[in-house]
C-alpha positions as CSV (number, residue, x, y, z in Angstrom):
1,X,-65.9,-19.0,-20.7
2,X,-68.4,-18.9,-18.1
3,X,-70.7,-15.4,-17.7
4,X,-70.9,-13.5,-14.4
5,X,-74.2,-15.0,-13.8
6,X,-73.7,-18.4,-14.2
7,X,-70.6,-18.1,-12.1
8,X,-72.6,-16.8,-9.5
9,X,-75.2,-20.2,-10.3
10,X,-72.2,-22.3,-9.8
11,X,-71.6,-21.0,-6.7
12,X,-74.5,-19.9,-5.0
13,X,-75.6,-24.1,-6.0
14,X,-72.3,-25.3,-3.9
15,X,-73.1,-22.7,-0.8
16,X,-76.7,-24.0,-1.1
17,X,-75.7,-27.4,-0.7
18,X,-73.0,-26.8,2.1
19,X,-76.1,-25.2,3.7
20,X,-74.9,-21.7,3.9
21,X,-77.0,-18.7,4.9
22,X,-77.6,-16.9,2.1
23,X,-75.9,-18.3,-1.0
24,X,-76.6,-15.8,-3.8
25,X,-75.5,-12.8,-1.8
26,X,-72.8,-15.0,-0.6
27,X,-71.6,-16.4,-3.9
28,X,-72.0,-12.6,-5.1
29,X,-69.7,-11.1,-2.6
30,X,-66.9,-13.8,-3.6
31,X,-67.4,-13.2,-7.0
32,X,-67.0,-9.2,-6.5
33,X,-63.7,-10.3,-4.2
34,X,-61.9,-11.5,-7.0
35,X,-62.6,-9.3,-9.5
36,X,-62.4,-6.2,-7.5
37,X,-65.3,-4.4,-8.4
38,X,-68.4,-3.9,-6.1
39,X,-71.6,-6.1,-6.7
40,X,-73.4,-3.5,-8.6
41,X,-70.8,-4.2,-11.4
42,X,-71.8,-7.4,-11.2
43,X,-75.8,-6.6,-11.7
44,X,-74.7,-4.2,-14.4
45,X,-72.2,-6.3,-16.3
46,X,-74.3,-9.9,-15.8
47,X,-73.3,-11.2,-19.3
48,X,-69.9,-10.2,-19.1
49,X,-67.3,-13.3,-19.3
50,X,-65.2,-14.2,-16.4
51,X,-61.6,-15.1,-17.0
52,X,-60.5,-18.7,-16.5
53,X,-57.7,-17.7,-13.9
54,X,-60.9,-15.6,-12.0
55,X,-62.8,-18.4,-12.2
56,X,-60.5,-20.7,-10.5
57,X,-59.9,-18.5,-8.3
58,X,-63.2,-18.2,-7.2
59,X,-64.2,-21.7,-6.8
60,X,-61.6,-21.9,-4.4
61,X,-63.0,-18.9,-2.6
62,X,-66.4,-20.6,-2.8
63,X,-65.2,-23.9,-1.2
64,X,-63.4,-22.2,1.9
65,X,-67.0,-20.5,2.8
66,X,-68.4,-23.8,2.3
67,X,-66.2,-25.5,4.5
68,X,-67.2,-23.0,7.2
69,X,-64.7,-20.5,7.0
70,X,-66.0,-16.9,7.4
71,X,-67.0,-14.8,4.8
72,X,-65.1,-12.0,6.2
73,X,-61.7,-13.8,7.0
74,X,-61.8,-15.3,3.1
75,X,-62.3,-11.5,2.0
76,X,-60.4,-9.8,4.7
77,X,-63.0,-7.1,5.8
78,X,-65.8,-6.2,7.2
79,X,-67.8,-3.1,7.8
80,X,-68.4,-1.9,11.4
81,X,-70.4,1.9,11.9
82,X,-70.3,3.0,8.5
83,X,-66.1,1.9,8.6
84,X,-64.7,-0.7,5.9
85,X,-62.1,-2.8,8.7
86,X,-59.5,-5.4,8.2
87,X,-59.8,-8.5,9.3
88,X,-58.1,-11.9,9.6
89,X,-58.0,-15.0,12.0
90,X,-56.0,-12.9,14.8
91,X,-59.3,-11.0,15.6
92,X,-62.8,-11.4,16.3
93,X,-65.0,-10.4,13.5
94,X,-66.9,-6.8,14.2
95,X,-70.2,-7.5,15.1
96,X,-73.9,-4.7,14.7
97,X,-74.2,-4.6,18.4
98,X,-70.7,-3.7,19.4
99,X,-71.6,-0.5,17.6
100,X,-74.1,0.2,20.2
101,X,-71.2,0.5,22.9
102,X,-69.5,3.2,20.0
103,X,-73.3,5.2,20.3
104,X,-72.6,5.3,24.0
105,X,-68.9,6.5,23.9
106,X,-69.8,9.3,21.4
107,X,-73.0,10.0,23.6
108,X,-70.6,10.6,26.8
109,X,-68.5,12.0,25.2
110,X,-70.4,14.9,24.7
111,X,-70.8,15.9,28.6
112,X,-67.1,16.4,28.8
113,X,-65.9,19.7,28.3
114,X,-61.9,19.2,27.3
115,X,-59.9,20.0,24.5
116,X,-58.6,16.4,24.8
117,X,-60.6,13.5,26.0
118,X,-58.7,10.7,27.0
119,X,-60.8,7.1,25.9
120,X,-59.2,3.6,26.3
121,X,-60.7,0.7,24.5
122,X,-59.6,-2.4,26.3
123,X,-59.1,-5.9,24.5
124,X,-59.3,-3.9,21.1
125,X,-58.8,-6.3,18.4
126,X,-59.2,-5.0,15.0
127,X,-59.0,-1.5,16.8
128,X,-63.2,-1.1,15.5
129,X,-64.2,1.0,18.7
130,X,-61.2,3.0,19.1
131,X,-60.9,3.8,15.5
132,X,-64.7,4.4,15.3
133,X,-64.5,6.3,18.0
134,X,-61.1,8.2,17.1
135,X,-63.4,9.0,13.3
136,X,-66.3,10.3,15.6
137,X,-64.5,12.3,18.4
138,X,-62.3,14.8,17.4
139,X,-61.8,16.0,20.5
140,X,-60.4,12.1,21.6
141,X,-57.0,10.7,22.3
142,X,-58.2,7.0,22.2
143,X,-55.7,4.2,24.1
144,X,-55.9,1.0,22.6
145,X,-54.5,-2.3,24.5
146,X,-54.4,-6.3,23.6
147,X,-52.9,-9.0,25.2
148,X,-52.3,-10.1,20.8
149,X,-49.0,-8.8,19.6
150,X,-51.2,-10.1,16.4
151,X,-54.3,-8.0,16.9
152,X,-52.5,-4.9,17.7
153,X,-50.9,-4.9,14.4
154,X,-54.4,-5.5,12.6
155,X,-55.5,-2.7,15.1
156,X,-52.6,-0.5,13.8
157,X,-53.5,-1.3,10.3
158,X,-57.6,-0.3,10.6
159,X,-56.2,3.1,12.6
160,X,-54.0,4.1,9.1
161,X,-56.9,3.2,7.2
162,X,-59.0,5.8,8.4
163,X,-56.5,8.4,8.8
164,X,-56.5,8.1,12.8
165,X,-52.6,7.1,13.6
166,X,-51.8,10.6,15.3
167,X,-55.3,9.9,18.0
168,X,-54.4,6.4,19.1
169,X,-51.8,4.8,21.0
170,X,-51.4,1.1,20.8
171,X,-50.2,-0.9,23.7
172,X,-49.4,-4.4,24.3
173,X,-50.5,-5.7,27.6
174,X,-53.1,-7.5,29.5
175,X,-55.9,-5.3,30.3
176,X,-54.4,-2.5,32.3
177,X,-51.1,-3.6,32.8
178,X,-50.2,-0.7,30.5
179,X,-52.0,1.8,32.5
180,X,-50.0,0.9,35.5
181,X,-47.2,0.9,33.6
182,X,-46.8,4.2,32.5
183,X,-48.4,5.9,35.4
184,X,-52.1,6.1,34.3
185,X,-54.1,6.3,37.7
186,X,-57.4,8.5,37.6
187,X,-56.7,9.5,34.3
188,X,-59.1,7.8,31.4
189,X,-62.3,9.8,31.2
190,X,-64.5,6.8,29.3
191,X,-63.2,3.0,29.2
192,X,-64.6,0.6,26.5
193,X,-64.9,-3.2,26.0
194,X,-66.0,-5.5,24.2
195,X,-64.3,-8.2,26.0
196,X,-64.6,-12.2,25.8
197,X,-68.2,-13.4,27.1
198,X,-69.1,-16.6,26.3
199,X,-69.4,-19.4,29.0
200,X,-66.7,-21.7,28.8
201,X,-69.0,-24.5,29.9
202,X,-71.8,-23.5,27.3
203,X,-69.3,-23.7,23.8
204,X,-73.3,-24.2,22.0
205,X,-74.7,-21.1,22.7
206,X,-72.2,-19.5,19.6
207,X,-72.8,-20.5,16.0
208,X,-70.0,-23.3,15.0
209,X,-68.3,-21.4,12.4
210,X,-67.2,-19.1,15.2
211,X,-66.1,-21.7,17.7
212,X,-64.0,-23.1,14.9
213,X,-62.7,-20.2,13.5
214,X,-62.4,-17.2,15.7
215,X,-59.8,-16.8,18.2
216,X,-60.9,-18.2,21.7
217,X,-58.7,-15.5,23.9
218,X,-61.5,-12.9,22.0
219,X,-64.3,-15.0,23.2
220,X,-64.6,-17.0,26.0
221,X,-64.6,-15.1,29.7
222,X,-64.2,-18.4,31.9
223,X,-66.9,-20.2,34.0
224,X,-70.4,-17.8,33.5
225,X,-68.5,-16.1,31.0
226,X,-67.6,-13.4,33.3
227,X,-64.3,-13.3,34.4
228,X,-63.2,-10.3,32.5
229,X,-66.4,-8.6,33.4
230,X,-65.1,-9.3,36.9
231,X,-61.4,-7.8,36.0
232,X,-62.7,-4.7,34.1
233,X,-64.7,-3.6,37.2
234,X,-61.9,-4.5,39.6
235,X,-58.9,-3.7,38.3
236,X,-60.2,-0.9,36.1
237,X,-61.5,1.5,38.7
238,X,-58.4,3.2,39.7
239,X,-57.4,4.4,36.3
240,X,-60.7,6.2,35.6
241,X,-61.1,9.7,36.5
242,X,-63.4,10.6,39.1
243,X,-66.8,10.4,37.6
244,X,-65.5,9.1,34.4
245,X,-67.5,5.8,33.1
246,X,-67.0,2.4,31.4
247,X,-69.0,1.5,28.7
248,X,-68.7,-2.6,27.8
249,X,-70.6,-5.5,26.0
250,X,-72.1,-8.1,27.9
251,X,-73.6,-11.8,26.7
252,X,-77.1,-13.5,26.0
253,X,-78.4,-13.8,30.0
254,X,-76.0,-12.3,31.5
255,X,-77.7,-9.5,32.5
256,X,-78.6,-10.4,36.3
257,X,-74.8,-11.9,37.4
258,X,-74.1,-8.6,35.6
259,X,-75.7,-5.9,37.4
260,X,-75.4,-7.6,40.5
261,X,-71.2,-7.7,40.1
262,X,-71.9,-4.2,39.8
263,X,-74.0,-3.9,43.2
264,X,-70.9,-5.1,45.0
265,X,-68.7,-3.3,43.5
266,X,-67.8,0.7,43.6
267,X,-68.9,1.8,40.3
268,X,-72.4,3.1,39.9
269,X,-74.9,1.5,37.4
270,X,-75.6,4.1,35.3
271,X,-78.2,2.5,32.1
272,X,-78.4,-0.9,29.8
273,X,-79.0,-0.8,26.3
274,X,-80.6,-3.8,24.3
275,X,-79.8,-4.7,20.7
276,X,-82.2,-4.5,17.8
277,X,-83.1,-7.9,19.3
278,X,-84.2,-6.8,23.2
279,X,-80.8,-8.3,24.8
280,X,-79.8,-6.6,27.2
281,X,-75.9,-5.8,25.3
282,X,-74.7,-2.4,26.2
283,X,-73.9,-1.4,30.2
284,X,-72.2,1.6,31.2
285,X,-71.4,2.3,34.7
286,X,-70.0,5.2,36.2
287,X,-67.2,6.1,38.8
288,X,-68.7,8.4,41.4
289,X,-67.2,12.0,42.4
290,X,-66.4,11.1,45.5
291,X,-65.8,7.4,46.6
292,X,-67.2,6.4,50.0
293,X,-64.6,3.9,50.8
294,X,-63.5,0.5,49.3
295,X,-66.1,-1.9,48.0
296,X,-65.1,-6.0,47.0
297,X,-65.8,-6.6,43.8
């Protein structure tokens, strides 16, 4: 029987050919998948045998990735602001930069004085801003909403993972037809989004492991890829409270069709963050105290 490092040869050499982005670590993580231990056992125990069953399994593993499927749909997680999340098909993979619209939250969060803050994270997914969020706040009652049936129950899943069930409702609806629903107006002190951004006309600009594999309702936002963006500032004003704010994720040059939607609109721009790569990624606009009278978005 083969030894943990040369199963991790024979896989990292198929990634390799397959052209896959770091093989070893890849082949590594796989490896650690099936056996269920962490990938310092693996360092540690590197002459250990692998079981024939383990091994099988694991070649099977190693030809998914190499046939494009995520790493994180074949393992079913992935780690978003310190968090370990479920993930499958249903939902978009967590990404490092949605985490700078969680920094913002928490940030804002902190200049309301309430015993319970009322946050909605719109389009949620796999729940990662409202649970991160519901882990970070104490003090927040988090609202949660998806047009999925599926990603709501993924959502649900991450939220008893972290022990946050009792801080986050879950409701299925297209963007705030649960708010009107149930009588929400004025009411949300910070709204959250990460919501679909990519051009419908520009398919290239995302890597083609994501075009074939994650769901298309999660990413593309119509022509410009800013239909939602459009929607969110829109529909979304009533429901926040008088000088509440929003806090969502926009695309790669977006930026200027961005702020000026914002211009025309009745919410305030307020600041825009850029990701570890300088893209602008992270705007948060704010409702003012008193509203002047109606602006067209």
């Amino acid at each position: 029987m083969p030894t943990i490092n040369q199963v991790i040869d024979k896989g990292s050499a198929r990634l390799r050919e397959a052209a896959i982005e770091h093989d070893r670590r890849t082949a590594g993580v796989l490896l650690a998948h099936v056996l269920g231990v962490d990938r310092t056992h693996l360092l540690i125990n590197s002459e250990t045998q692998v079981a024939r069953s383990h091994y099988n399994s694991y070649l099977r593993l190693v030809e998914r990735r190499a046939h494009g499927e995520p790493l994180q749909y074949i393992t079913g997680h992935q780690e978003f602001y310190g968090l370990d999340f479920i993930v499958n098909p249903s939902v978009l993979i967590p990404r490092p930069e949605t985490e700078l619209v969680v920094d913002r939250v928490i940030d804002l969060a902190q200049q309301f004085n309430e015993e319970s803050l009322l946050v909605a994270d719109i389009g949620t997914g796999s729940g990662c801003i409202a649970v991160a969020v519901a882990v970070h706040v104490k003090s927040a009652t988090v609202i949660a909403t998806d047009l999925s049936e599926a990603a709501i129950e993924v959502a649900r899943a991450n939220a008893e993972r972290h022990g946050a069930t009792d801080r986050i409702r879950f409701f299925n609806g297209d963007l705030f037809k649960p708010f009107a629903e149930r009588g929400l107006r004025e009411a949300i002190s910070i709204f959250a989004s990460n919501p679909p951004y990519v051009d419908r006309e520009e398919p290239d600009l995302i890597q083609r492991e994501v075009h074939d594999w994650e769901p298309h309702a999660a990413l593309f936002g119509g022509e410009g890829g800013s239909s939602f963006h459009r929607r969110l500032l829109h529909e979304g004003f009533e429901y926040a409270k008088a000088g509440g704010y929003f806090v969502f994720e926009i695309g790669y040059r977006q930026i200027n069709s961005i702020t000026r939607m914002i211009a025309e609109s009745p919410w305030t721009l307020i600041d825009v963050k850029s990701d570890l790569q300088g893209i602008p990624r992270t705007v948060t606009v704010r409702k003012p105290l008193e509203q002047a009278g109606p602006v067209r978005v």
